[in-house]
N, C-alpha and C positions, 0 to 999 in steps of 0.2 A: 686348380679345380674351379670350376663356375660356379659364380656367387651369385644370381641372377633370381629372382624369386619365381621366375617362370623353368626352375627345376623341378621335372617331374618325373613320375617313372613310367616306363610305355604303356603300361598299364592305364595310368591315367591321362596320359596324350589318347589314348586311341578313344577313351570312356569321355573326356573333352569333345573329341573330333564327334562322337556321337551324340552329344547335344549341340555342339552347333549346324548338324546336321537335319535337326528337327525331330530327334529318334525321342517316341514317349514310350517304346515297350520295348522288351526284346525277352524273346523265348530261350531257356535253356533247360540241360542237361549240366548240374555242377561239376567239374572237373578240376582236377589238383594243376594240370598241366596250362590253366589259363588263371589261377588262383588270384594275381596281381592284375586282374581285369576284374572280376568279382570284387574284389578289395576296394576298386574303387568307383564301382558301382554303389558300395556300401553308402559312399559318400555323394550320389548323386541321386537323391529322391524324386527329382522329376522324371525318372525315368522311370516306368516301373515295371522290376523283374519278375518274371512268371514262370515258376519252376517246371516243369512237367518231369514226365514217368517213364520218359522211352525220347531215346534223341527223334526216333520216327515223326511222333507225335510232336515235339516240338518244331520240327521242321517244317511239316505240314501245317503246324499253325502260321511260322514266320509265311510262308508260303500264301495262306488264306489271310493273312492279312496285306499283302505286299497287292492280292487280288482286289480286295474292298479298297484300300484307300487308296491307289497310285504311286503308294510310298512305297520305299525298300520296306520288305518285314526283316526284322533282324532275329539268329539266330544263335546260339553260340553253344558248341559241343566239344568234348573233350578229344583227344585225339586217337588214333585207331577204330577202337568196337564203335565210340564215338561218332567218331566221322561216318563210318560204313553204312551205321546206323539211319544219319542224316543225308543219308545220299537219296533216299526214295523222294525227298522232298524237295533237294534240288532238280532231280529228273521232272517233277510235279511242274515246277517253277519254271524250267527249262520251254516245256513242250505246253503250259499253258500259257508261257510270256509274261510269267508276272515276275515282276521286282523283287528281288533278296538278295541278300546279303547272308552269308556263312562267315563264321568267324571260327577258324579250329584252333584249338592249343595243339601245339606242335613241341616234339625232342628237342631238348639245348643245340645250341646249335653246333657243338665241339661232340653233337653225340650221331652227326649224321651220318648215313650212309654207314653205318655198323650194326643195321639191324637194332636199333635202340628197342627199351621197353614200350610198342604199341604203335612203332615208326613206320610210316606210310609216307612215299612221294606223292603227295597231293595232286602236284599240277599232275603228274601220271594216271592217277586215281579219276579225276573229275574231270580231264582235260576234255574230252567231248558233250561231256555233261555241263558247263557252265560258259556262261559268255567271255568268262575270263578268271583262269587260276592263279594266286602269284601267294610268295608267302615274303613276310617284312622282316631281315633280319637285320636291321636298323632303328633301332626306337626315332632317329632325329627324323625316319621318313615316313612315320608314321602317317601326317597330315596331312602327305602326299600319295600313300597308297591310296587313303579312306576316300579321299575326293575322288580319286579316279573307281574307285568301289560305285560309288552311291550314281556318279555320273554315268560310268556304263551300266548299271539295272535299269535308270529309268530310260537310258537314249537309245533310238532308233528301236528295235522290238525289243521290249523289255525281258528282262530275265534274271537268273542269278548267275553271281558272284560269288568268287570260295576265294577265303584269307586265311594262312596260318602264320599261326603266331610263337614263334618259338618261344620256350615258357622263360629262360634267360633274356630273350628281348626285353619282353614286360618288364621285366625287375630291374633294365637297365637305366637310370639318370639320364636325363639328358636338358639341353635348353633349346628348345626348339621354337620356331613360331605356328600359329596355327592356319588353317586355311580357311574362308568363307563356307559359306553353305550352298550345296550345288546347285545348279538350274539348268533345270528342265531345256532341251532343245530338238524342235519337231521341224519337218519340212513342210512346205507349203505348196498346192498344186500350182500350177504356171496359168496365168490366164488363158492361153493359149491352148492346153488342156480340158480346161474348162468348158473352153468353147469346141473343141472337138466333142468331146461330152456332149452337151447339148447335142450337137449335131447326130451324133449317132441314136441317141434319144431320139429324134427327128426322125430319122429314120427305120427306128424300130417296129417291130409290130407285136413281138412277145418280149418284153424285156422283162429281167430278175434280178433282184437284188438279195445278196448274201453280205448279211454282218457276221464278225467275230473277233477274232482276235486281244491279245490285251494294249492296253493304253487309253480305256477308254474311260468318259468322266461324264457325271449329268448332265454336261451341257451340252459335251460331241452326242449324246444320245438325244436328248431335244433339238438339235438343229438337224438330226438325223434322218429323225421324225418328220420335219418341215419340208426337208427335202421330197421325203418321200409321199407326204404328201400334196406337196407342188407339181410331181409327178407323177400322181398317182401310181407309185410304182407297186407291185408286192412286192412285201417282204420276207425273207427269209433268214433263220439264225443258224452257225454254225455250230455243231455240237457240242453242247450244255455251256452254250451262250447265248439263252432262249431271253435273258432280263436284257438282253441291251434294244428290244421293242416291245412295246405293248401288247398280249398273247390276243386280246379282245381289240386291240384295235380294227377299223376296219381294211386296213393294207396287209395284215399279217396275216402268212400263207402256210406256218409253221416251222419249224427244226430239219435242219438238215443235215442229219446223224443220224447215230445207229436206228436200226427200225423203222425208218423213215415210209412214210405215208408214201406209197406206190403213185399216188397222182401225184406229190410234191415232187417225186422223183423224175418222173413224165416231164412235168413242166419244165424242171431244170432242164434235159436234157435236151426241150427243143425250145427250150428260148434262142432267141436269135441275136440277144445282145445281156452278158452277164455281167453285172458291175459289183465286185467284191471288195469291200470297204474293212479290213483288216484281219480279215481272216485269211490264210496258209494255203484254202484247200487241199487240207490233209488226207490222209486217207478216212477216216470215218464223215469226213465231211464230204468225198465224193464218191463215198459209200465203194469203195478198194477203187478208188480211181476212174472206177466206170461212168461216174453222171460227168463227166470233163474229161475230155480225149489227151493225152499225151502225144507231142509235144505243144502241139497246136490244136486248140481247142476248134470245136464245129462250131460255138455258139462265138459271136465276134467277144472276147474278155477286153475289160476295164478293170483291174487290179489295182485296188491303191491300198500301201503297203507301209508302214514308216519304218523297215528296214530295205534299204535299195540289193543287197545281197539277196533278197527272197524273190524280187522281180526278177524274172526269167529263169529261177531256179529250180522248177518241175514243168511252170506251164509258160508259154510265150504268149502274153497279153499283146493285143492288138494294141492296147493305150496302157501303157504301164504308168504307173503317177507314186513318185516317190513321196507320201506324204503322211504325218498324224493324221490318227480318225479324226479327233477336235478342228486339226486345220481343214480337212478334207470338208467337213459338215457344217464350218460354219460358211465357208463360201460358196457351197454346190446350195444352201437354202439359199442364195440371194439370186439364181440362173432364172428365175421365174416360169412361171407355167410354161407350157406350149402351147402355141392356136388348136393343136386338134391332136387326139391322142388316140390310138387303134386299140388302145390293151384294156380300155376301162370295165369291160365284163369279163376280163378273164382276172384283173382282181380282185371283184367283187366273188367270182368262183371259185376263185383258189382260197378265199376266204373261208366261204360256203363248206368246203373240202378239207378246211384246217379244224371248224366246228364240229364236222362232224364225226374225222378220225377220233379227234380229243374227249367224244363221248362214249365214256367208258363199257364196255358189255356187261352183260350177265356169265360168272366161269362157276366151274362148280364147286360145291361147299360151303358151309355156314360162314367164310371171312369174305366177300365182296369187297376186295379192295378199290374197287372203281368208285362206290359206294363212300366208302371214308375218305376217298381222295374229293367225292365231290363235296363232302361235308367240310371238310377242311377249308376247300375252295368258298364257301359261306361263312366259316368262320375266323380265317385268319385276317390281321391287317394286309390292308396291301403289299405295308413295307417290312413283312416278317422275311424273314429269313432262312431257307430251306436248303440244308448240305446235305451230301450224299458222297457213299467210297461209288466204287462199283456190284454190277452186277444185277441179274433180270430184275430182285425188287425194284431197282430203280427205273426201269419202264414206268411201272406205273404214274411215278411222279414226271419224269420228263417229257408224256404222254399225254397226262391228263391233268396234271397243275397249268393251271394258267397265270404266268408270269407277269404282272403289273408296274412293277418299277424295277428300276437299274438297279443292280448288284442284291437283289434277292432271292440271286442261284449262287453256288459257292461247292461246283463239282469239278471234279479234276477230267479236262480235256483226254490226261494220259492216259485214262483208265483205270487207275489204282485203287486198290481195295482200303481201305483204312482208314481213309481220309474224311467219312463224316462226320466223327466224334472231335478230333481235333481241331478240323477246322469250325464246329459249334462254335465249340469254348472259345478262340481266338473272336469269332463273330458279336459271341455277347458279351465280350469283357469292350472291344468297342466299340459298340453299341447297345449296351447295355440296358438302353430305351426300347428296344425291336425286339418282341418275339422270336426268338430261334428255335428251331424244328432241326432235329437228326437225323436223318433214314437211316437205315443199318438193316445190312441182310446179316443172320448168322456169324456166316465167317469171314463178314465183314467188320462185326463189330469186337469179333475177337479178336482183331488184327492189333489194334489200339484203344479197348476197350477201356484200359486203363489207368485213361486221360480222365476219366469220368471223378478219379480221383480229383487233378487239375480242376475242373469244375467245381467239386465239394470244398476244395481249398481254398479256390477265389469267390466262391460265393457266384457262381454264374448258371441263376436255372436255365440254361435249355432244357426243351423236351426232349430226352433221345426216345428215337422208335425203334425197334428190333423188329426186323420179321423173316421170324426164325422158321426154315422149311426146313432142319435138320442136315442141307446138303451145301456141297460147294455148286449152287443152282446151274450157273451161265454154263459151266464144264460140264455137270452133267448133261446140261439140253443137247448140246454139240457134241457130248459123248452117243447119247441115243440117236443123234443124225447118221452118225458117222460108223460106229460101233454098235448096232442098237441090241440092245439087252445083254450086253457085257458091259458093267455095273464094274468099274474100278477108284479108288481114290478119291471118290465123291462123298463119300458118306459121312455125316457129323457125328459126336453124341458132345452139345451141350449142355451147358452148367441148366443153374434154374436162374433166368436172368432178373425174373425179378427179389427172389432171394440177395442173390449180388449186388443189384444195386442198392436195395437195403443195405448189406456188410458194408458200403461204402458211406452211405451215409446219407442217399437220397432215395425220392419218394419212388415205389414200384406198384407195376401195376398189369395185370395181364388180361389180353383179351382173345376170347378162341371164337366169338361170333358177332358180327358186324354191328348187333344192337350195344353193343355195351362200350362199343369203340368211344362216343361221344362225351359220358359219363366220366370213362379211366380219362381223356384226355383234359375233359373242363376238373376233374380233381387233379390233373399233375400240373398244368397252368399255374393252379391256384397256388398249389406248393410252399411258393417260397423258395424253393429250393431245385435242384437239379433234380428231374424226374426221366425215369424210362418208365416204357411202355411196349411188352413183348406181346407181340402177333402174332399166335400160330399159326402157320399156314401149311395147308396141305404141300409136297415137291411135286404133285398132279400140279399145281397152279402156275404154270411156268413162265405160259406168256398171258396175254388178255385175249388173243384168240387158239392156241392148242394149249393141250395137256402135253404130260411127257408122255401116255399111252399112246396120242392123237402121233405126236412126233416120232416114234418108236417104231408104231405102225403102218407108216407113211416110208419109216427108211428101209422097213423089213419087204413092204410090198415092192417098192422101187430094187430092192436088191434079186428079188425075186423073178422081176421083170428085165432083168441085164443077165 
């Protein structure tokens, strides 16, 4: 038997491997099946454990945090309902590129492959869903799974990682040694590139720049900055990755996602030279494909990407450039000016055109939400922090906030409903400093309303907003397109949300007309504590330019007409 003082049990190898990995938080769901990881967390207070209410919920925080710092966000749920549970947040993780880490408790390992109590083949389970699934049925390899865990989230496009841990592992002894702590490793564009670059810049006469993607940090965004304007290029962000340029700056031409400003759309499509600095162009980002041609784009593409697997993988970039946004932007700021530029009034226009979409109209009914978006925009700090799940409320904010600093949007590229409560909480427990704002439609925030507890527990006031239209909104607008006036599955009936969030233990507050919006929000600020603030809103109020009667009307006439 080994007498060696560096015996331990996997449990606490892996709980090790997690602070020399620089982990200060990790999110869970408690579970019996990882007990001997929990045990020795007991014993590791610089880390600190954040229970939540639903594995969803925690996973989309590990998720929202993996987004704000660049770190893995860590996660740990139990296994089966468990895992199943925590897979929305992997998918989240996946398809926005951010860093995690999943750690499931898994079946003894003498109980596998018998249908055990709650057993699921993982890697089967998540295998298209994470960057890499593996489960450790060796405690001594523990310090070699983690390192290759933490190293593949951050390297080349980031994302998540799924581990199980079978619950006999943990409890097993071992003496093992441990391993460093991982480093980061990004490509660099070639000079040679660079100067192609340049050159085609040279020769441009519309050119457009789209940011997005994850890996990016405040410095690749001010050298990003520099860049563009050394080149007075426009800008443009990929879908609800509006914080990685300045909304007011004067090169910013808007968001290039859902609902997308019909001229923003124009311009894309007849720029002559496109240069995409880490974003996918996905589908919401080429609005179904159509602002970018398949396979080969019209407009000449410059794609720089820091995974090489993604170049040439839907579009064929005339300069593909395998690189970090960070590397990419610190070197394309040093290319300097050009003697003469063709595009400098059409940036100054596309400007013009991003000003004036983002100012809100008049819709009908006593809540103006253009109105409280622009009040907010007067009151919040620059560097507050604004999450959202999905769905139409969220136009309004993606529309009409204007984004001032890096990493003060915190909305899921994938689309998913649920994710503005959780990822809050996750926001203000690291940040702690920074105002954080909720959006939440309805049946948005009943998806994970429940985190709201998480909140009361840790002591983390965000403001959540509620703006409850009684309906599952987006489905219904596209039910009325398509179906108009056959009314199915859409329909709410709602708790009273500000009762609820009293029962839980914070402050609530209701607003049903635009004058009183300012008032409910400067007393839930003050709080102290975690406040919601429920919106009524008419299901008339759908977009910022139709109604659902406007939209109804329009599909009934058109059906009329065929």
């Amino acid at each position: 038997m080994a007498t060696s003082s560096n015996l331990r049990t996997g449990g606490q190898v892996l709980i090790d491997a997690l602070k020399i990995h620089g982990v200060d938080t990790v999110f869970c769901v408690p579970g019996e099946s990882y007990l001997a990881a929990l045990d020795a967390l007991h014993d590791a207070p610089e880390i600190k454990l954040i229970v939540c209410r639903q594995e969803g919920g925690a996973a989309y925080m590990a998720e929202a945090y993996g987004k704000m710092t660049g770190r893995p966000g860590i996660c740990f749920v139990t296994r089966g309902p468990g895992a199943t549970n925590a897979s929305i947040g992997v998918h989240c993780a996946f398809q926005d590129s951010s860093p995690m880490i999943l750690f499931i408790g898994q079946v003894a390992r003498d109980q596998v492959e018998r249908e055990a109590f709650q057993e699921i083949d993982f890697r089967r389970m998540f295998g298209q869903m994470a960057k890499w699934v593996a489960e450790i049925d060796d405690a001594a390899r523990v310090p070699e799974y983690v390192s290759q865990a933490f190293h593949r989230a951050v390297n080349g496009r980031p994302g998540p990682v799924v581990l199980a841990l079978p619950e006999d592992m943990l409890t097993d002894r071992v003496d093992v040694a441990d391993a460093g702590c991982y480093q980061p490793v990004r490509p660099s564009p070639s000079a040679a590139q660079l100067e192609e670059l340049r050159d085609r810049l040279r020769q441009a006469r519309r050119p457009f720049m789209i940011l997005g993607g994850g890996g990016w940090s405040a410095g690749a965004v001010a050298d990003v900055r520099a860049f563009a304007e050394t080149m007075n290029l426009p800008v443009g962000c990929s879908f609800r990755c509006q914080d990685l340029f300045d909304n007011v700056h004067a090169n910013y031409a808007g968001d290039v996602g859902i609902g997308i400003n019909p001229k923003l759309a124009e311009r894309v499509k007849t720029a002559d030279l496109l240069i995409v600095v880490g974003a996918r162009l996905g589908e919401m980002t080429t609005s179904g494909y159509t602002l970018v041609s398949i396979p080969v784009p019209r407009q000449a593409l410059v794609h720089i990407h820091p995974s090489a697997e993604e170049l040439g993988r839907v579009y064929q970039a005339a300069l593909p450039i395998n690189s970090g946004t960070a590397e990419f932007a610190a070197m394309a700021k040093a290319l300097g000016p050009l003697p003469a530029r063709a595009w400098d009034n059409e940036t100054k226009t596309a400007h013009a055109d991003y000003l004036e979409w983002s100012t809100p109209p008049q819709v009908e009914g006593p809540v103006q939400m253009g109105e409280i978006m622009n009040w907010l925009e007067q009151r919040l700090p620059a560097d507050a922090i604004l999450t959202n799940g999905a769905g139409n409320y969220a136009t309004w904010i993606h529309r009409f906030h204007r984004y001032r600093q890096f990493r003060t949007q915190l909305a899921p590229t994938n689309g998913t409903m649920g994710y503005g409560v959780p990822a809050a909480v996750a926001a203000k427990l690291i940040a702690p400093e920074r105002m954080v704002v909720s959006f939440n439609g309805d049946g948005c925030y009943m998806m994970n309303g429940q985190e709201l507890a998480t909140a009361v527990q840790y002591n983390a006031p965000v403001v959540f907003v509620v703006v409850n239209n009684g309906s599952y909104g987006t489905i219904r607008m596209h039910q009325e397109r398509s179906y108009p006036g056959r009314v199915s599955g859409t329909d709410l009936v709602n708790p009273d949300f500000v009762a609820l969030a009293k029962a839980y233990g914070a402050h609530g507050e209701l607003v049903e007309q635009t004058s009183g919006f300012a008032t409910a929000f400067e007393r839930a600020a003050k709080a102290g504590r975690p406040a919601l603030i429920e919106i009524r809103l008419s299901a008339e109020v759908i977009t910022p330019r139709q109604t659902l009667s406007q939209i109804r009307d329009a599909a009934l006439a058109s059906k009329a007409r065929s």
